[in-house]
N, C-alpha and C positions, 0 to 999 in steps of 0.2 A: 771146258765145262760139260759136265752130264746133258746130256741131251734126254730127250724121248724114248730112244730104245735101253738108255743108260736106266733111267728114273723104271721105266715099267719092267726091268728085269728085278729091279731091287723092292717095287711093287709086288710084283708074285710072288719070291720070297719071304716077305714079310706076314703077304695073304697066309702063307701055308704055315711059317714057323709060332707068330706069337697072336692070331688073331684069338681069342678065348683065355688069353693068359691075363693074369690080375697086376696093378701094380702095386708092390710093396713099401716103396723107398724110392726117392727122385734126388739124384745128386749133382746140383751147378759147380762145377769142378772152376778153380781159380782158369781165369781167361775169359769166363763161358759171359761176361757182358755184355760185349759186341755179338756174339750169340743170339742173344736174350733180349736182345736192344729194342723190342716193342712191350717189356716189360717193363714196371718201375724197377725193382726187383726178385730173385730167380726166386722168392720164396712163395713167390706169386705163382709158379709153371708148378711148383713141388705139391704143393696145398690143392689145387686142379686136377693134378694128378694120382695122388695117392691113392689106394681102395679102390681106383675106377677101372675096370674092366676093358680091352681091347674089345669092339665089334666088329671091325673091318678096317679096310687098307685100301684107298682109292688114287687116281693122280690125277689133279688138272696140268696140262701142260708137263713142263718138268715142276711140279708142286707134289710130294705127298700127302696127303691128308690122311690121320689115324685116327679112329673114331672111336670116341669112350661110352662105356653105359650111362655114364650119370650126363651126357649131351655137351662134352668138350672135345673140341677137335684138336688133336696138333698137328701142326701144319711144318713141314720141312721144307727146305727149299736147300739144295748140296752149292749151288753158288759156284766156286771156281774147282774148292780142292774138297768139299766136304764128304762125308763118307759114313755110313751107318752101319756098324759093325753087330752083329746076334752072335753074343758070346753064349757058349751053353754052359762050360767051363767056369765059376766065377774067381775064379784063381788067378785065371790068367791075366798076364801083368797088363796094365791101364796105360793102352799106348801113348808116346807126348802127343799135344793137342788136341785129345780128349775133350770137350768141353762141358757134356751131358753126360749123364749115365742113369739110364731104369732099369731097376729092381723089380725081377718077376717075384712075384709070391709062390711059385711055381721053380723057383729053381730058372738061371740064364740071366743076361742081362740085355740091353741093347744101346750101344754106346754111339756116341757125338761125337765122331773126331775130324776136325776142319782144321791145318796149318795155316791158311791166308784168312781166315774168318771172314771170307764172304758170305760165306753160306747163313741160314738164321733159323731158328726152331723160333716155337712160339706156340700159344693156347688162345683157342675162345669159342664163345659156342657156334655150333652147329648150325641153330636159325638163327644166328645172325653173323653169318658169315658173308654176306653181302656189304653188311655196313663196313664190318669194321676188316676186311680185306677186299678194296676194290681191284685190285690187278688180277685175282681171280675170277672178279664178273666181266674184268674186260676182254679175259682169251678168245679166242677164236674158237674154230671146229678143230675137233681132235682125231687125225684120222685114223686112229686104231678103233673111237669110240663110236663115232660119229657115220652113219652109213650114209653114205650119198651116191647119186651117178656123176659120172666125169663131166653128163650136161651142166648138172647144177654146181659142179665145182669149176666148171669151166665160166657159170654166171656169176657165181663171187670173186673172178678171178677178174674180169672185165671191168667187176668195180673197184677195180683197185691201179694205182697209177704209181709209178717208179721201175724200176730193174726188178728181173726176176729173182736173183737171191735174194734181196733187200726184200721183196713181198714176201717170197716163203719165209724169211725169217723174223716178220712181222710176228708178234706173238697174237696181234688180235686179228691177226686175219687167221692164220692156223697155228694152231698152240703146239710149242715141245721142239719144232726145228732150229735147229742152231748153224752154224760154221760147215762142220765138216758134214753134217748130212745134207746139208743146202747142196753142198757141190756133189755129193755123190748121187743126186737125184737127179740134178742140173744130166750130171753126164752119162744115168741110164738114160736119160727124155733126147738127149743127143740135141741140147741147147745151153747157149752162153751165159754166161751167168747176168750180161748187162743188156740183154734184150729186154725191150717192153713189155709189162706185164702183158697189156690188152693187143699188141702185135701178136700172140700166138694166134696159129691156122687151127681147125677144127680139130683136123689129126695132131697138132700139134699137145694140143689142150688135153686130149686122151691119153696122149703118151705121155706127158708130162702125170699125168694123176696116176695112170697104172704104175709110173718109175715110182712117185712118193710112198704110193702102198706097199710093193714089192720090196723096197729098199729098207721101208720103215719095219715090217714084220719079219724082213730076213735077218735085220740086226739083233731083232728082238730072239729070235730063236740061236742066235749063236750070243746072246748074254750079252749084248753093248759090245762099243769098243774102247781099249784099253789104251794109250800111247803108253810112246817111252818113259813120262814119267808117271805112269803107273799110279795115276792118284784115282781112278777111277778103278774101283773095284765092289763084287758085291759086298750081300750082308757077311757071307764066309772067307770074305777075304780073299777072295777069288778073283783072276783077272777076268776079261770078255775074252772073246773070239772073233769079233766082227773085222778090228785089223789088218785082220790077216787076207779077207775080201776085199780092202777097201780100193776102188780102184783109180781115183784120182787123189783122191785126200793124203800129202805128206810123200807121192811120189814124184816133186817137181825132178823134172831132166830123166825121167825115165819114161820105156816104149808106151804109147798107149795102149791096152789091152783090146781094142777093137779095129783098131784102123794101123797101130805101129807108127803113129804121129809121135810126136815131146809132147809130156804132160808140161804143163808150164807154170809158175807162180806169179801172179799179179797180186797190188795192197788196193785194196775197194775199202771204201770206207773203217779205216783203221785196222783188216785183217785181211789175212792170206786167203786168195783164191786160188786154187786148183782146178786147171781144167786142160780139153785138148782142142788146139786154136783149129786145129784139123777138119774133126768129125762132130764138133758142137759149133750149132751154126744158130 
Protein backbone atom coordinates (compact mmCIF):
# COMPACT_ATOMS: atom_id res chain seq x y z
CA UNK A 1 0.00 0.00 0.00
CA UNK A 2 1.30 3.77 -0.76
CA UNK A 3 2.53 5.11 2.10
CA UNK A 4 3.44 8.74 2.96
CA UNK A 5 6.31 9.31 0.91
CA UNK A 6 4.36 7.26 -1.98
CA UNK A 7 1.09 9.71 -1.54
CA UNK A 8 3.23 13.19 -1.15
CA UNK A 9 5.35 12.38 -4.32
CA UNK A 10 2.15 11.93 -6.23
CA UNK A 11 1.01 15.19 -4.15
CA UNK A 12 3.62 17.50 -5.72
CA UNK A 13 3.01 16.31 -8.87
CA UNK A 14 -0.35 16.92 -9.06
CA UNK A 15 0.40 20.59 -7.16
CA UNK A 16 2.53 21.37 -10.39
CA UNK A 17 0.70 19.52 -13.39
CA UNK A 18 -3.16 20.23 -13.12
CA UNK A 19 -3.67 22.81 -10.20
CA UNK A 20 -5.50 25.83 -12.44
CA UNK A 21 -6.83 23.55 -14.99
CA UNK A 22 -10.81 23.43 -15.33
CA UNK A 23 -12.94 20.31 -15.55
CA UNK A 24 -14.64 19.51 -18.66
CA UNK A 25 -16.32 16.02 -18.59
CA UNK A 26 -16.14 13.35 -15.59
CA UNK A 27 -16.34 9.74 -16.71
CA UNK A 28 -17.41 6.65 -14.08
CA UNK A 29 -15.90 4.00 -16.37
CA UNK A 30 -17.99 0.36 -15.77
CA UNK A 31 -16.39 -1.11 -12.29
CA UNK A 32 -15.94 2.44 -10.84
CA UNK A 33 -18.95 1.36 -7.90
CA UNK A 34 -16.92 0.12 -5.45
CA UNK A 35 -14.89 3.13 -6.25
CA UNK A 36 -17.58 5.41 -5.68
CA UNK A 37 -19.10 3.47 -2.83
CA UNK A 38 -19.83 6.61 -0.62
CA UNK A 39 -21.93 7.74 -3.48
CA UNK A 40 -25.58 6.82 -4.17
CA UNK A 41 -24.56 7.20 -7.82
CA UNK A 42 -21.33 8.29 -10.06
CA UNK A 43 -23.59 10.89 -11.48
CA UNK A 44 -23.39 12.50 -8.25
CA UNK A 45 -19.16 12.93 -8.38
CA UNK A 46 -19.79 13.99 -12.40
CA UNK A 47 -22.36 16.99 -11.61
CA UNK A 48 -19.81 18.26 -8.45
CA UNK A 49 -17.35 18.21 -10.68
CA UNK A 50 -17.98 19.61 -13.92
CA UNK A 51 -16.95 23.53 -14.78
CA UNK A 52 -15.13 23.48 -11.20
CA UNK A 53 -11.72 24.63 -11.40
CA UNK A 54 -8.62 22.83 -9.40
CA UNK A 55 -7.29 25.21 -6.52
CA UNK A 56 -4.76 23.13 -4.82
CA UNK A 57 -3.63 19.58 -3.97
CA UNK A 58 -3.09 18.77 -0.25
CA UNK A 59 -2.55 15.21 1.73
CA UNK A 60 -3.69 14.17 5.14
CA UNK A 61 -1.95 11.12 6.04
CA UNK A 62 -1.96 8.84 2.79
CA UNK A 63 -5.40 10.95 1.80
CA UNK A 64 -5.26 13.25 -1.13
CA UNK A 65 -7.45 15.94 -1.10
CA UNK A 66 -8.02 18.18 -4.55
CA UNK A 67 -9.63 21.40 -4.02
CA UNK A 68 -12.30 22.93 -6.35
CA UNK A 69 -13.45 26.58 -6.94
CA UNK A 70 -16.97 26.22 -6.39
CA UNK A 71 -15.85 24.50 -2.57
CA UNK A 72 -15.83 20.61 -3.46
CA UNK A 73 -13.23 18.55 -2.26
CA UNK A 74 -12.17 15.16 -3.89
CA UNK A 75 -10.78 13.05 -1.69
CA UNK A 76 -8.52 10.05 -2.98
CA UNK A 77 -7.33 7.47 -0.97
CA UNK A 78 -4.85 4.70 -3.55
CA UNK A 79 -5.78 1.80 -0.89
CA UNK A 80 -3.75 -1.37 -1.93
CA UNK A 81 -3.20 -1.07 -5.77
CA UNK A 82 -4.80 2.30 -6.76
CA UNK A 83 -2.88 4.57 -8.95
CA UNK A 84 -3.60 8.16 -10.61
CA UNK A 85 -2.28 8.46 -13.86
CA UNK A 86 -1.95 12.67 -15.76
CA UNK A 87 -2.35 11.70 -19.17
CA UNK A 88 -1.47 14.74 -21.43
CA UNK A 89 -1.94 12.62 -24.50
CA UNK A 90 -5.74 11.96 -24.56
CA UNK A 91 -5.27 9.31 -27.18
CA UNK A 92 -3.65 7.32 -25.26
CA UNK A 93 -5.21 3.96 -24.74
CA UNK A 94 -7.49 3.77 -21.15
CA UNK A 95 -5.66 1.26 -19.32
CA UNK A 96 -7.80 -2.02 -17.70
CA UNK A 97 -8.99 -0.95 -14.37
CA UNK A 98 -9.52 2.38 -15.12
CA UNK A 99 -12.20 3.44 -12.92
CA UNK A 100 -12.39 7.45 -13.15
CA UNK A 101 -11.35 9.52 -15.75
CA UNK A 102 -11.35 13.87 -15.72
CA UNK A 103 -11.43 15.80 -18.58
CA UNK A 104 -9.43 18.95 -18.59
CA UNK A 105 -11.06 21.75 -20.51
CA UNK A 106 -7.42 22.55 -21.06
CA UNK A 107 -6.42 19.58 -22.99
CA UNK A 108 -4.82 16.09 -20.48
CA UNK A 109 -6.76 13.92 -18.42
CA UNK A 110 -6.29 12.36 -15.15
CA UNK A 111 -7.29 8.90 -14.60
CA UNK A 112 -8.49 6.23 -11.81
CA UNK A 113 -6.96 3.10 -12.20
CA UNK A 114 -7.23 0.56 -9.07
CA UNK A 115 -7.17 -3.62 -10.04
CA UNK A 116 -8.14 -4.66 -6.26
CA UNK A 117 -10.62 -1.72 -5.78
CA UNK A 118 -9.46 -0.81 -2.50
CA UNK A 119 -8.80 2.27 -3.03
CA UNK A 120 -12.20 5.03 -3.16
CA UNK A 121 -12.48 8.59 -4.79
CA UNK A 122 -15.23 10.41 -3.51
CA UNK A 123 -16.59 14.34 -3.30
CA UNK A 124 -17.92 16.86 -0.70
CA UNK A 125 -17.58 20.03 0.65
CA UNK A 126 -14.66 21.57 1.90
CA UNK A 127 -16.42 23.10 5.41
CA UNK A 128 -17.78 20.20 5.96
CA UNK A 129 -15.27 17.84 5.73
CA UNK A 130 -15.25 17.07 9.36
CA UNK A 131 -18.68 15.73 9.45
CA UNK A 132 -19.00 13.89 6.82
CA UNK A 133 -15.23 12.11 6.78
CA UNK A 134 -14.19 11.41 10.31
CA UNK A 135 -11.05 9.19 9.80
CA UNK A 136 -9.57 12.45 8.46
CA UNK A 137 -10.18 14.33 11.80
CA UNK A 138 -8.91 11.39 13.57
CA UNK A 139 -5.10 11.37 12.15
CA UNK A 140 -2.48 12.14 13.96
CA UNK A 141 0.65 14.69 13.42
CA UNK A 142 1.94 14.47 10.06
CA UNK A 143 5.68 14.60 10.16
CA UNK A 144 6.44 16.16 6.95
CA UNK A 145 3.68 18.95 8.06
CA UNK A 146 3.74 19.17 11.45
CA UNK A 147 6.94 20.77 13.22
CA UNK A 148 7.62 19.60 16.50
CA UNK A 149 10.96 18.86 18.90
CA UNK A 150 11.84 15.32 19.59
CA UNK A 151 10.77 16.48 23.43
CA UNK A 152 7.17 16.93 22.51
CA UNK A 153 7.22 13.91 20.14
CA UNK A 154 8.79 12.10 22.66
CA UNK A 155 5.56 13.31 25.21
CA UNK A 156 3.04 12.03 22.71
CA UNK A 157 5.05 8.98 22.46
CA UNK A 158 4.58 8.18 26.34
CA UNK A 159 1.10 8.56 25.91
CA UNK A 160 0.79 5.91 24.06
CA UNK A 161 0.79 2.09 25.07
CA UNK A 162 1.69 -1.06 22.86
CA UNK A 163 4.85 -2.15 20.62
CA UNK A 164 6.66 0.29 18.83
CA UNK A 165 5.71 -0.58 15.11
CA UNK A 166 1.96 -1.01 16.15
CA UNK A 167 2.18 2.80 17.54
CA UNK A 168 4.03 4.35 14.58
CA UNK A 169 1.68 2.72 12.49
CA UNK A 170 -1.23 3.98 14.35
CA UNK A 171 -2.82 6.46 11.98
CA UNK A 172 -3.95 8.54 14.93
CA UNK A 173 -1.06 8.95 16.71
CA UNK A 174 1.10 9.82 13.31
CA UNK A 175 -0.64 9.94 10.07
CA UNK A 176 0.91 8.13 6.53
CA UNK A 177 3.30 5.44 8.19
CA UNK A 178 2.58 1.90 7.09
CA UNK A 179 4.52 -1.59 6.90
CA UNK A 180 7.71 -1.03 5.34
CA UNK A 181 8.58 2.38 6.46
CA UNK A 182 7.60 1.32 10.08
CA UNK A 183 10.58 -1.10 9.84
CA UNK A 184 12.98 1.01 8.00
CA UNK A 185 12.69 3.73 10.86
CA UNK A 186 12.53 0.99 13.62
CA UNK A 187 16.14 0.16 12.00
CA UNK A 188 17.64 3.81 11.39
CA UNK A 189 16.71 4.45 15.54
CA UNK A 190 18.61 0.80 15.98
CA UNK A 191 15.23 -0.56 17.81
CA UNK A 192 12.96 -3.60 17.85
CA UNK A 193 10.08 -3.36 16.37
CA UNK A 194 8.16 -5.07 19.86
CA UNK A 195 9.71 -2.79 22.33
CA UNK A 196 7.41 -0.63 24.58
CA UNK A 197 6.34 2.23 23.31
CA UNK A 198 7.01 4.27 26.73
CA UNK A 199 10.28 1.93 27.62
CA UNK A 200 12.32 4.24 25.15
CA UNK A 201 15.45 6.05 26.98
CA UNK A 202 15.74 9.98 26.31
CA UNK A 203 18.39 9.20 23.57
CA UNK A 204 16.50 6.74 22.64
CA UNK A 205 13.19 8.96 21.88
CA UNK A 206 15.62 11.32 19.76
CA UNK A 207 16.84 8.85 17.57
CA UNK A 208 13.93 7.32 17.06
CA UNK A 209 12.22 10.84 15.76
CA UNK A 210 15.42 12.05 13.80
CA UNK A 211 15.34 8.27 11.99
CA UNK A 212 11.25 9.04 11.24
CA UNK A 213 12.25 12.53 9.57
CA UNK A 214 15.33 11.55 7.79
CA UNK A 215 13.92 8.26 6.43
CA UNK A 216 10.46 9.98 5.78
CA UNK A 217 11.99 12.92 3.60
CA UNK A 218 14.74 10.77 2.10
CA UNK A 219 12.07 8.69 0.49
CA UNK A 220 10.36 11.48 -0.54
CA UNK A 221 13.09 12.91 -2.60
CA UNK A 222 13.97 9.64 -4.30
CA UNK A 223 9.88 9.45 -5.34
CA UNK A 224 8.53 6.63 -2.91
CA UNK A 225 9.24 3.11 -3.31
CA UNK A 226 8.21 0.86 -5.94
CA UNK A 227 8.33 -3.13 -5.23
CA UNK A 228 8.31 -6.06 -7.53
CA UNK A 229 4.83 -5.58 -8.35
CA UNK A 230 5.25 -2.45 -9.41
CA UNK A 231 1.71 -1.17 -8.64
CA UNK A 232 3.00 1.84 -7.14
CA UNK A 233 3.83 4.28 -9.50
CA UNK A 234 3.55 8.21 -10.05
CA UNK A 235 1.25 10.36 -11.93
CA UNK A 236 3.71 9.67 -15.12
CA UNK A 237 3.87 6.29 -14.78
CA UNK A 238 7.00 6.35 -13.33
CA UNK A 239 8.41 3.87 -10.77
CA UNK A 240 10.16 5.39 -7.08
CA UNK A 241 13.69 5.06 -6.37
CA UNK A 242 13.52 4.55 -2.71
CA UNK A 243 13.89 0.49 -3.11
CA UNK A 244 16.87 0.57 -4.04
CA UNK A 245 18.00 2.29 -0.28
CA UNK A 246 15.76 0.23 1.60
CA UNK A 247 17.71 -1.27 4.12
CA UNK A 248 15.63 -3.93 6.02
CA UNK A 249 12.45 -3.96 4.25
CA UNK A 250 12.19 -7.42 1.72
CA UNK A 251 16.01 -8.21 2.49
CA UNK A 252 15.05 -11.19 4.90
CA UNK A 253 18.60 -13.61 5.05
CA UNK A 254 20.67 -10.98 3.75
CA UNK A 255 23.92 -9.13 5.51
CA UNK A 256 22.87 -6.23 7.58
CA UNK A 257 24.05 -3.02 6.21
CA UNK A 258 25.43 -1.79 9.61
CA UNK A 259 26.53 -4.38 11.89
CA UNK A 260 26.82 -7.56 9.00
CA UNK A 261 24.09 -9.42 11.27
CA UNK A 262 20.76 -11.54 9.14
CA UNK A 263 18.25 -9.30 8.44
CA UNK A 264 15.39 -11.61 9.49
CA UNK A 265 11.47 -11.95 8.85
CA UNK A 266 8.90 -12.25 11.71
CA UNK A 267 4.53 -12.20 11.21
CA UNK A 268 3.46 -9.47 14.10
CA UNK A 269 0.14 -8.92 13.78
CA UNK A 270 -0.81 -10.36 10.25
CA UNK A 271 2.28 -8.85 8.41
CA UNK A 272 5.99 -9.17 7.84
CA UNK A 273 8.52 -7.68 9.94
CA UNK A 274 11.99 -6.99 8.84
CA UNK A 275 14.63 -6.41 11.09
CA UNK A 276 18.22 -7.18 12.52
CA UNK A 277 17.99 -9.38 15.81
CA UNK A 278 21.65 -8.06 16.06
CA UNK A 279 22.03 -4.20 16.08
CA UNK A 280 18.12 -3.21 16.97
CA UNK A 281 17.89 -3.65 20.55
Amino acid sequence: MPELPEVETIRRELDHEVVGRRVKSVDALPGSKRTLRRHKTSKEVVTRLEGAKITGVRRRGKYLLIDFDNGEVMVVHLGMSGQLLYVKATKTPVAKHTKLVVHFTQAGELRFIDPRTFGEVFVTKGDHMGDTVPELAELGFDPLVDVMSWIRFGSLLQQRSGKLKAVLMDQRFVAGIGNLYADEILFAAGLRFDRDAGSLTTEETRRLYRAMLETLNEAVKQRGSSLADEQYKDIFGELGGYQASHAVYGREGKACLRCRGVIIRVRTGGRSTYYCEQCQV
